[in-house]
C-alpha positions in Angstrom: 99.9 119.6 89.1 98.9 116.1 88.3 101.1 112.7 88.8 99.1 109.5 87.8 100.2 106.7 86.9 98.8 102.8 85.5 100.4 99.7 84.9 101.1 98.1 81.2 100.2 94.5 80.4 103.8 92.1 80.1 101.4 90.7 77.0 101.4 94.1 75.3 103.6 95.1 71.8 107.1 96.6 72.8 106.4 98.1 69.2 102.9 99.7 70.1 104.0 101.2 73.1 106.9 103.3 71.9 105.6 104.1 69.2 102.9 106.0 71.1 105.7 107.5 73.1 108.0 108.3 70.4 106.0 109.2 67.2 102.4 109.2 68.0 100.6 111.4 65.6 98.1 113.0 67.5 100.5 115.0 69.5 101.5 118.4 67.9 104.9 117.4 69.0 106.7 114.6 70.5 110.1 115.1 72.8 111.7 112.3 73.1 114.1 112.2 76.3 115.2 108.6 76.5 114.7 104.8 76.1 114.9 102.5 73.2 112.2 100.0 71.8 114.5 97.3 73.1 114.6 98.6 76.6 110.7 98.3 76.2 111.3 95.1 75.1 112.9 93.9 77.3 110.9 95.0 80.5 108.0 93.1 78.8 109.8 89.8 77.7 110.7 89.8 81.9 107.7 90.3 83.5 106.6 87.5 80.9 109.6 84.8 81.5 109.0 84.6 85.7 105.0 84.8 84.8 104.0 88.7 86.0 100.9 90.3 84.6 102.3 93.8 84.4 105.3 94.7 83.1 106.1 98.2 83.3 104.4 101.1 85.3 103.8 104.3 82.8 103.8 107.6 85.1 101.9 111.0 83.6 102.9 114.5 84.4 100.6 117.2 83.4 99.9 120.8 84.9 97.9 123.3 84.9 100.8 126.3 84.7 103.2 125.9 82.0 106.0 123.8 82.9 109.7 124.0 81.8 111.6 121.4 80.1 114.1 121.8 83.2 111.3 121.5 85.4 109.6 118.3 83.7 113.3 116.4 84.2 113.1 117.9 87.9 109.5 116.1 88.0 110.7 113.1 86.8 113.6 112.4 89.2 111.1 113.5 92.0 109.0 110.5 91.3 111.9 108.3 90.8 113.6 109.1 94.1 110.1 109.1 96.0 109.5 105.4 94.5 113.5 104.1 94.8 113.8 104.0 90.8 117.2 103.6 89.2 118.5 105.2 86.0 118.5 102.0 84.6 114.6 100.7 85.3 113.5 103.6 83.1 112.8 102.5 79.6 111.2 105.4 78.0 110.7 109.1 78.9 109.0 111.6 76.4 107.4 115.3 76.6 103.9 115.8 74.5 102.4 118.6 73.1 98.9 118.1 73.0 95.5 120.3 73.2 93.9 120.2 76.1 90.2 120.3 77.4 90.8 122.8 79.4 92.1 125.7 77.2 93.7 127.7 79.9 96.0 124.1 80.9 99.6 123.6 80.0 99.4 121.7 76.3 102.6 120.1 77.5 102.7 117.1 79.3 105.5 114.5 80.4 105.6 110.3 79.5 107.5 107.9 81.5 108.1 104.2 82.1 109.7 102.1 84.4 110.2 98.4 84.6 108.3 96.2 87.2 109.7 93.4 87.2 113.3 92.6 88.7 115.2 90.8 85.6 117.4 89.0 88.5 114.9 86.9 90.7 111.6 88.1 88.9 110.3 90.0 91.8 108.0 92.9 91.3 108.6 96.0 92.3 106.5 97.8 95.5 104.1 101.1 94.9 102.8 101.1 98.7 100.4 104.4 99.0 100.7 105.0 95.4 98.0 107.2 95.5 98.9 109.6 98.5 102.9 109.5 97.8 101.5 111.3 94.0 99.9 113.4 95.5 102.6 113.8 98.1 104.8 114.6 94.7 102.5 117.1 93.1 101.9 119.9 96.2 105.9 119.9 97.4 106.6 120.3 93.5 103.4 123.6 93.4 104.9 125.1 96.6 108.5 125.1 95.0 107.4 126.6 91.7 105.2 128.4 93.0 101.9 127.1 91.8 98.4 127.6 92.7 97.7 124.3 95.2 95.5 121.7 94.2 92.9 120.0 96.8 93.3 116.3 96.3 91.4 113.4 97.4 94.6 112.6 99.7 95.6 115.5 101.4 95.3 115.0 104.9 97.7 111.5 104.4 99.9 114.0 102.5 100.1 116.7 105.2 101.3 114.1 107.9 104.5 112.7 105.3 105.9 116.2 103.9 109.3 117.6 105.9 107.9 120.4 108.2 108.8 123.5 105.7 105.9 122.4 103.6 102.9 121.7 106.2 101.7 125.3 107.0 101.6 126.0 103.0 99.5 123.3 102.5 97.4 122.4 105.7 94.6 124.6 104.3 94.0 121.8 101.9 92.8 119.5 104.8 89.7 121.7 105.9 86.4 120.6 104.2 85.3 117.3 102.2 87.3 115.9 99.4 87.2 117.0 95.8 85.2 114.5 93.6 86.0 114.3 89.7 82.9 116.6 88.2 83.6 113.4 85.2 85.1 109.7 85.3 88.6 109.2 83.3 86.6 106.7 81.4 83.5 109.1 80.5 86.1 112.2 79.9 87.9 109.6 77.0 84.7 108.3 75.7 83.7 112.2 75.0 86.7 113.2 74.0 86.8 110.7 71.0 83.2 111.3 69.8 84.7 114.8 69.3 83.1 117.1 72.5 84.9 119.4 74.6 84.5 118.0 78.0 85.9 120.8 79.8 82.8 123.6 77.7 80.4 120.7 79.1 81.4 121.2 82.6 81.7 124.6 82.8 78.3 124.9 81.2 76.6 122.8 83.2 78.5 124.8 86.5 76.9 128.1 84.9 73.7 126.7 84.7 73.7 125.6 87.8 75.0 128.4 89.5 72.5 130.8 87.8 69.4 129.0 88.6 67.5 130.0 92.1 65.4 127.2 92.1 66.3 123.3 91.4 63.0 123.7 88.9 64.5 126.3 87.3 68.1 124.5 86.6 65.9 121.2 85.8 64.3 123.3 82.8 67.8 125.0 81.9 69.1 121.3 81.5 66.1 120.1 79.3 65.9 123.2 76.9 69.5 122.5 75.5 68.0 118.6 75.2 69.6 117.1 78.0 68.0 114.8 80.0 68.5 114.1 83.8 66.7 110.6 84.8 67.7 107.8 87.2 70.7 105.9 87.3 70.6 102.1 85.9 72.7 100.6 88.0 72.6 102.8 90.8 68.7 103.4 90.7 68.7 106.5 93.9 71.2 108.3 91.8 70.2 110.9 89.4 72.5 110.8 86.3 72.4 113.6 83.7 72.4 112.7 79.2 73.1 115.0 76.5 71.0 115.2 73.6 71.8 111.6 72.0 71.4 110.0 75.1 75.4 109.7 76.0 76.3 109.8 79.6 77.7 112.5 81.7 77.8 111.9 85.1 75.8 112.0 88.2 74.1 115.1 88.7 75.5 116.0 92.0 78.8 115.6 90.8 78.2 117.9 88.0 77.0 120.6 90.0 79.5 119.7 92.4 77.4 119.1 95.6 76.9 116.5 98.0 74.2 113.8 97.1 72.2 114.5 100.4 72.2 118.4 99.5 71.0 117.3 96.2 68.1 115.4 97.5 67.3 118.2 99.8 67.1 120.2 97.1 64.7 117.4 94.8 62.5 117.2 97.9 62.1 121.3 98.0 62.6 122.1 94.3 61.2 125.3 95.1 63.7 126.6 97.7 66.4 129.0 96.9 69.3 127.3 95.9 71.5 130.3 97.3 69.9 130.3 100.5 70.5 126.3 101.2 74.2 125.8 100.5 75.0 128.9 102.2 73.1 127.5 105.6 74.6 124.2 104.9 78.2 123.7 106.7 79.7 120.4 106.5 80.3 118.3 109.0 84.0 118.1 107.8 84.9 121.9 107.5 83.5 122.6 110.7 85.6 119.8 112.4 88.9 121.4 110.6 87.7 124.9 111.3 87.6 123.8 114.9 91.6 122.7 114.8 92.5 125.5 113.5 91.3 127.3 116.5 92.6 124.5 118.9 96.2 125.1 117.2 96.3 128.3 118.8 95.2 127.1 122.6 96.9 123.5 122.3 100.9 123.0 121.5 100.3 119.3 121.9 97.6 119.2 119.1 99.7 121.7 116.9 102.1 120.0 116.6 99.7 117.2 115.0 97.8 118.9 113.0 94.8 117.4 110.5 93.5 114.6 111.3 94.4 111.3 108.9 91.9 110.1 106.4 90.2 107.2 107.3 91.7 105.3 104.0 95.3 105.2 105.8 96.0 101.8 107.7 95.7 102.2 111.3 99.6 101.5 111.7 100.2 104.0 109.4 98.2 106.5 111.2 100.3 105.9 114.9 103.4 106.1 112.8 102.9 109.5 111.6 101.4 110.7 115.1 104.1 109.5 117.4 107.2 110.9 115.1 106.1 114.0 115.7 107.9 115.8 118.5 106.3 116.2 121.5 106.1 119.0 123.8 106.1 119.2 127.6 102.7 118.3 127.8 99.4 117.7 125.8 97.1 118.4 128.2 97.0 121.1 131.1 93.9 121.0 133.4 90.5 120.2 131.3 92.5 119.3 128.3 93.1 122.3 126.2 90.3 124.6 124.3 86.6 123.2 124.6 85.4 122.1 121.2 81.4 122.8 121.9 80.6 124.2 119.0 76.7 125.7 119.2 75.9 126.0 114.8 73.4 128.0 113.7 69.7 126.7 113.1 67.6 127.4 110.7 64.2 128.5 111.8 60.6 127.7 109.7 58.0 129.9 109.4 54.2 129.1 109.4 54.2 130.7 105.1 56.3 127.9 104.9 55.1 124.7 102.9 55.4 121.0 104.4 57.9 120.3 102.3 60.3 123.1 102.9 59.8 122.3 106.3 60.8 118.4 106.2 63.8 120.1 104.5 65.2 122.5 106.5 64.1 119.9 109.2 66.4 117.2 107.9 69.1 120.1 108.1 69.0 121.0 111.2 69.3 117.5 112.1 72.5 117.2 110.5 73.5 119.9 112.1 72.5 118.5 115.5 74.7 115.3 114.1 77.4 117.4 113.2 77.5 118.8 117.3 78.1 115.3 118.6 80.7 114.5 115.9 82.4 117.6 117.2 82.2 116.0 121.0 83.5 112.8 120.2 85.9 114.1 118.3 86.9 116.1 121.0 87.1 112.9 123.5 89.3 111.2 121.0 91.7 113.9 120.6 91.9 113.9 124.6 92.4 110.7 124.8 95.4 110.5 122.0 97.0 113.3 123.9 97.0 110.9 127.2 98.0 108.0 125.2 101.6 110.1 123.5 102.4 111.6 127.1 102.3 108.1 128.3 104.2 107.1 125.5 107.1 110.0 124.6 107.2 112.1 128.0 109.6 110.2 130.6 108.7 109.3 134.1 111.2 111.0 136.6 110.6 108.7 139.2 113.1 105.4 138.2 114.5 107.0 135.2 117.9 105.2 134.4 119.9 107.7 131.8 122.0 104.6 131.3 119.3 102.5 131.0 118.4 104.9 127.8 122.3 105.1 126.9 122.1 101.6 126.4 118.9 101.1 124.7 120.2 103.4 122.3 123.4 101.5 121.4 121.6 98.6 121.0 119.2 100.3 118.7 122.1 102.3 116.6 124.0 98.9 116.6 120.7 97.3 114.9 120.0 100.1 112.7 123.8 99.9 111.4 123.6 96.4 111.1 120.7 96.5 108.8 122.4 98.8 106.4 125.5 96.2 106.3 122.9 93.1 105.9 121.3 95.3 103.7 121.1 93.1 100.0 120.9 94.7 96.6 117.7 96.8 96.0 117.9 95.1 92.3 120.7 92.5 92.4 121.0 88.9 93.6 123.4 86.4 93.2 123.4 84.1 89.9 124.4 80.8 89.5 125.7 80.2 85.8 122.9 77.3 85.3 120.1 80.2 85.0 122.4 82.3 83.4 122.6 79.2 80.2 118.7 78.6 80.8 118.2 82.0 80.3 120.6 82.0 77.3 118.6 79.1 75.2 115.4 79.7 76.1 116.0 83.8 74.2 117.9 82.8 71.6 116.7 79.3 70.2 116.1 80.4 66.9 119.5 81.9 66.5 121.3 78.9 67.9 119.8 76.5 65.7 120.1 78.9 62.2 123.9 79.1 63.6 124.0 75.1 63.6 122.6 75.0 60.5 125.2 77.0 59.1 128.0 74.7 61.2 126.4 72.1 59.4 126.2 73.5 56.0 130.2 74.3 56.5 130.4 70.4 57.4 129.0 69.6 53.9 131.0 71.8 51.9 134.0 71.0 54.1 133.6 66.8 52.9 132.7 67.8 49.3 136.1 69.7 49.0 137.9 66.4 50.6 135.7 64.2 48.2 137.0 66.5 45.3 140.9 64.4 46.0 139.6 61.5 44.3 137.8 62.9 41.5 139.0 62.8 37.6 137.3 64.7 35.6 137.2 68.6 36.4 138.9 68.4 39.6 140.5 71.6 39.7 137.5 73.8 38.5 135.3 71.8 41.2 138.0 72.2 44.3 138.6 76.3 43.5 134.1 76.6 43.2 134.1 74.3 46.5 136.8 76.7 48.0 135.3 79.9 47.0 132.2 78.5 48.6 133.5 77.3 52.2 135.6 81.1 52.2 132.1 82.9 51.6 130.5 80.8 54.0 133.3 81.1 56.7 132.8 85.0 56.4 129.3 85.3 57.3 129.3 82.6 59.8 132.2 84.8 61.4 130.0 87.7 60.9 127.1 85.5 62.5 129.5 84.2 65.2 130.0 88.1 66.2 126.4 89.3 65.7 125.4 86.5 68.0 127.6 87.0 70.5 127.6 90.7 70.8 123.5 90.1 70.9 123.4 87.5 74.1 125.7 90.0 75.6 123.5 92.8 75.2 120.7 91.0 76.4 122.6 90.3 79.1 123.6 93.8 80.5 127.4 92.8 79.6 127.7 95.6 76.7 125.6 98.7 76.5 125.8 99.2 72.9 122.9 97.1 70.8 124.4 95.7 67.8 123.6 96.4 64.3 120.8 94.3 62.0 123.4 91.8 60.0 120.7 92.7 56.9 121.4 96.7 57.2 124.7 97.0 58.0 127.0 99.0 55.9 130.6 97.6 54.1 132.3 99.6 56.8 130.3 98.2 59.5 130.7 94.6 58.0 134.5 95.8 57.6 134.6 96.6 60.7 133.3 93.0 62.5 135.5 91.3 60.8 138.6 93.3 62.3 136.5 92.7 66.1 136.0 88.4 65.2 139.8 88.2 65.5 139.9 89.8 68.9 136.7 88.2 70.7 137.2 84.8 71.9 133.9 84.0 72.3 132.8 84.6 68.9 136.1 82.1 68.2 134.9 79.5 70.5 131.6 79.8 68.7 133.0 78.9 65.3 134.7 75.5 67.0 133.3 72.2 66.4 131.6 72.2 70.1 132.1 75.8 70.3 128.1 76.8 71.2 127.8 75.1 74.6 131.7 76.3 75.3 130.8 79.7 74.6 127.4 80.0 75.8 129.4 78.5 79.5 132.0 81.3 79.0 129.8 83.6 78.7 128.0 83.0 81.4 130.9 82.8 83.4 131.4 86.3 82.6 127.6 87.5 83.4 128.3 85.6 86.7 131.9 87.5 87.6 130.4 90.5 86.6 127.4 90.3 89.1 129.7 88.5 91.6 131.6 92.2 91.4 128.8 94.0 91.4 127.3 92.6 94.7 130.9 92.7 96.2 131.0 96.6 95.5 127.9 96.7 96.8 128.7 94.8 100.3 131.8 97.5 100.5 130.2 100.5 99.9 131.0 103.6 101.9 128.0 103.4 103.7 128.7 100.4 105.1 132.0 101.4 106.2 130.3 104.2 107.8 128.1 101.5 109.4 131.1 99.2 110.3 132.9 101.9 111.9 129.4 102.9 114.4 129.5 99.6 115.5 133.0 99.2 116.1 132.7 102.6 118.2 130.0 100.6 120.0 131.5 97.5 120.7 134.2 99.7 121.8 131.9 101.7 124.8 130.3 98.5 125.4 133.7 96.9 126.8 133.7 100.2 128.7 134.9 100.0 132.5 133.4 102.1 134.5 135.7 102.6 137.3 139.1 103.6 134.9 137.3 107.4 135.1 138.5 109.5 137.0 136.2 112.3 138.7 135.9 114.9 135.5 135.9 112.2 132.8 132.8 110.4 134.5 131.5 114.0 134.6 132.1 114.6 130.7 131.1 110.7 130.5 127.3 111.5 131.9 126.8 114.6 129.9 127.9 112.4 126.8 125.5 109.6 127.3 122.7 112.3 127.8 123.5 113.9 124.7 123.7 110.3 123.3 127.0 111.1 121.8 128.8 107.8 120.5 131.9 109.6 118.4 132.8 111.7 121.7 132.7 109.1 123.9 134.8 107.0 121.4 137.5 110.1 121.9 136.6 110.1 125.9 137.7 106.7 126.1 141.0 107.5 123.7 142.1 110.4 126.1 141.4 108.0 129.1 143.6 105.2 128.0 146.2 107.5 126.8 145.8 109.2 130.3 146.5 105.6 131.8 148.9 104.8 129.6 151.2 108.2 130.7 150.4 107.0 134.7 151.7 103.8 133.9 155.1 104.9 132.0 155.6 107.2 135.1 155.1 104.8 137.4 157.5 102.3 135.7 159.8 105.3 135.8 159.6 106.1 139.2 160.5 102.3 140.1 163.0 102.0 137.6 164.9 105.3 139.5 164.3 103.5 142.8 165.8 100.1 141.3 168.6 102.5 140.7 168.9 103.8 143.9 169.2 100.2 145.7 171.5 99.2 143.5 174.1 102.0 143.4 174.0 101.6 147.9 175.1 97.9 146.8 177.6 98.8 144.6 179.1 101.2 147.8 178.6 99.1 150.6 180.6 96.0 148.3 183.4 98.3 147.7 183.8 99.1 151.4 184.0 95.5 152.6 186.9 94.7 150.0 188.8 97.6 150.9 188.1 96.8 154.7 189.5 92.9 154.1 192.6 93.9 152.6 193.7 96.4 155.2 192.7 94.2 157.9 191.3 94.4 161.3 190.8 98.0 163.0 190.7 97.9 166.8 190.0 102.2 165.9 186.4 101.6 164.0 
């Protein structure tokens, strides 16, 4: 499975490039999925308007298996969601059917384009790690069909950014040296048009190759068909291979698909076995991988990690894969896990031997000495990684403060939340209706001024009918030819007035639906406008005698609302409610008081912040102010009884003393 991709010049012809996509002749068949020549328009005329050299990205799928057309679409909104691409930033998608160098390939492949430049603010979009995230694409898509895996150039990067269900199936791809193109793009295109079959030149030259025993031997194989293999121009210690009219191929080690040291190895002993030397050659590379692999089965800290990042990634890049991985108790127990002395094998000469084969095997037994040390210092690094991440992900116990963490964390989830409510448009920004005319004027020039014209021309007739009053010969044959005249030229400025309008509103995103050529439409479409002129206002303003500024400001207006709601949709969207509601919830536990708990709530309270749960301790909190809130009401209840109480021994004590006044004095009491 290949995704590659290469970016189209904002000076290229909208008509050129879909028609390759659409109807190009050299395919057996063309698919067409979606986009319009005016969407490919239109991506170019924006990258040119805010001054961008590329316009629009164009994205290939291709595979070896046969794909499905279910499975192309699937490929497609893989790449968009990996890359953030919209629906809408797609503006052509096509399936070819095309032969193929390699016979045994999928003749299918898949087109697609997306625009680069934001038609709001003119900013370009971001393909960070382009390379690795295709890559990244094309071995989660083969391990979900089902396909054989392809080594890449980028496969270690890729290993350390797929979701854990996908690293085992494809961490085998990491042991040994890259894969280098046996043929450049440029010399596979150059071939291709001069009529050769790359893929019978590669696999000829691989035969030849591997049925030689001597470098002599494949040397003479190469010149009997009338090849040539002579030193490179440019690159003068580099052995470059010619067919028979003199037409470049590629370098020879890259042909024969071996390493350029091997091949000079081999061109300084062209007598030597060619069997016997790769086989006693191990590179530095797989034995370095081979090595992991057996340090995965000693080591849960270094399993968990797995191969080791390409040296291409950006060192930031490299600490942000490592320390999201989750760690384990420890990294290191005693010496630091398996040793990684690896003793490899020497080859031994042999006095029958010539000087030359023994500078040779010589040189590779001092690689091999080369490739020991690389093994020991890539053991110290790995050791001292391990110390770095235990320093950095395993907690001290001595001082450790849960709420400390607790409150690290809500300060964190209250950033993180918001982020997502600052968050702006990914495409949109706000417009002020100024751009929105400049933009108006500067696209449709030409069709303002023919549309003034034909306001002037209406003018002219207009004054020639009023004129006509004071004439006396002929007067009412010249009025009813005047009249006829201003009613046919009302009609197709009303027909222009629509067509215009219903144009700048397409341009503007405002309709969806491009409007019909004024030169090909049909009576029933022509029919039809005329019924539409007398319920579109801006089409009337347009006709006025100031009308184009007025509508061209209404307008405008509208593009302006419309974005305005947009962006206003965009500030409310569910996510951010989500977002709202976290840090209300936080705000909320912030304000918390400690001391309200009583013994099982601050129990439930520290097993909470351990877990780091902010929506139970939202409902702790509830239940502990409802559980106030009942003490309160029955302490209020309990004094409002007592209140009671008092006052009914009043009441009593009152009643006596009257009664005790109006009997009088008793010398008995």
């Amino acid at each position: 499975m290949i995704v590659e991709s290469n970016p189209m010049s904002s000076d290229s012809s909208a008509k050129e490039i879909f028609s390759y996509i659409s109807e190009n002749s050299k395919n057996e068949d063309v698919q067409l999925l979606g986009g319009s020549l005016q969407d490919v328009e239109n991506a170019l005329v924006d990258a040119e308007q805010f001054n961008r050299k590329n316009g629009i990205r164009h994205f290939q799928i291709s595979s070896k298996e046969s794909l499905s057309d279910e499975q192309f679409l699937d490929m497609i909104e893989r790449v968009k969601t990996e890359f953030d691409i919209a629906d809408d930033d797609v503006v052509f998608s096509a399936i070819h059917t095309f032969k193929r160098s390699d016979p045994n390939a999928d003749k299918r492949h898949a087109h697609f384009g997306i625009r680069l430049v934001n038609p709001g603010n003119g900013k370009v979009k971001s393909f960070d790690n382009l390379y690795q995230r295709q890559e990244k694409i094309s071995r989660m898509a083969e391990v979900d069909y089902g396909f054989q895996l392809v080594k890449g150039a980028h496969n270690r990067a890729v290993w350390h950014h797929v979701p854990e269900e996908y690293k085992d199936k494809i961490a085998h791809l990491c042991e040994g040296d890259r894969p280098q193109n046996t043929m450049s793009e440029g010399t596979i295109k150059k071939l291709t048009r001069l009529g050769k079959d790359t893929y019978e030149i590669k696999q000829n030259i691989k035969n030849l190759f591997a049925e030689s025993q001597t470098y002599n031997e494949f040397k003479e194989k190469i010149e009997a068909k009338g090849w040539t293999i002579t030193n490179g121009t440019q690159k003068p210690d580099m052995l470059i291979m010619n067919d028979e009219n003199g037409i470049f191929l590629g370098s020879v080690n890259r042909l024969t698909s071996i390493k350029k040291k091997e091949l000079d190895a081999l061109i300084a002993s062209p007598d030597i076995p060619i069997d016997s030397f790769i086989a006693r050659h191990i590179p530095s590379d797989t034995i370095a991988y081979e090595v992991y692999s057996k340090l995965q089965d000693n080591s849960p800290g270094i399993a968990s990690r797995g191969p080791a990042l390409e040296t291409s990634e950006k060192p930031q890049e490299t600490d942000k894969a490592t320390i999201q991985t989750k760690p384990h108790n420890k990294t290191e127990q005693g010496s630091g896990g398996a040793s990684m002395n690896v003793e490899a094998e020497k080859i031994a000469t042999s006095s029958d031997m010539s000087q030359e084969q023994k500078d040779a095997i010589n040189q590779i037994n001092k690689k091999t000495v080369e490739d020991e040390q690389d093994i020991k210092s890539l053991e110290k690094r790995i050791k001292e990684r391990n110390q770095i991440l235990d320093d950095l992900l395993v907690p001290k116990k001595e001082n450790y403060n849960i709420f400390d963490s607790w409150n690290k964390y809500l300060n964190n989830e209250k950033d993180k939340n918001q982020y997502i409510i600052d968050l702006p448009h990914p495409k949109l920004n706000n417009l002020d209706d100024k751009k929105i005319r400049g933009f108006i004027y500067k696209h449709f020039k030409g069709e303002l001024e023919e549309f003034k014209k034909e306001k002037d021309k209406l003018k002219s007739i207009k004054a020639k009918i009023k004129d006509l009053d004071n004439a006396l010969l002929f007067k009412g044959s010249r009025q009813q030819k005047a009249e006829r005249e201003q009613q046919e030229q009302i009609e197709r400025m009303t027909l222009l007035a629509l067509h215009l309008t219903h144009l700048i509103m397409y341009k503007l995103g405002l309709t969806k639906q491009k409007p019909h050529a004024l030169n090909y439409m049909t009576q029933q479409q022509i029919n039809e406008y005329k019924k539409q002129y007398h319920h579109n206002q801006y089409a009337q303003t347009l006709m006025k005698a100031n009308g184009i500024p007025q509508c061209i400001n209404a307008i405008a207006e509208r593009k302006k609302m419309e974005r305005e709601g947009v962006l206003l949709d965009w500030s409310e969207r569910e996510e951010v409610q989500q977002a709202k509601e976290v840090i209300r919830k936080i705000l909320r536990i912030e304000k918390l008081d400690i001391s309200e708990f009583n013994q099982d709530e601050h129990h439930q309270y520290e097993k909470l912040v351990k877990d780091k749960d902010i929506n139970n301790v939202n409902e702790l909190l509830t239940e502990k102010n409802i559980r106030i809130s009942k003490e309160e009401q029955e302490q209020e209840q309990d004094n409002d009884l007592t209140h009671e109480n008092e006052n009914d021994k009043e009441i009593e004590k009152t009643m006596y003393r009257k009664k005790v006044k109006k009997s009088g004095p008793s010398f008995n009491r």
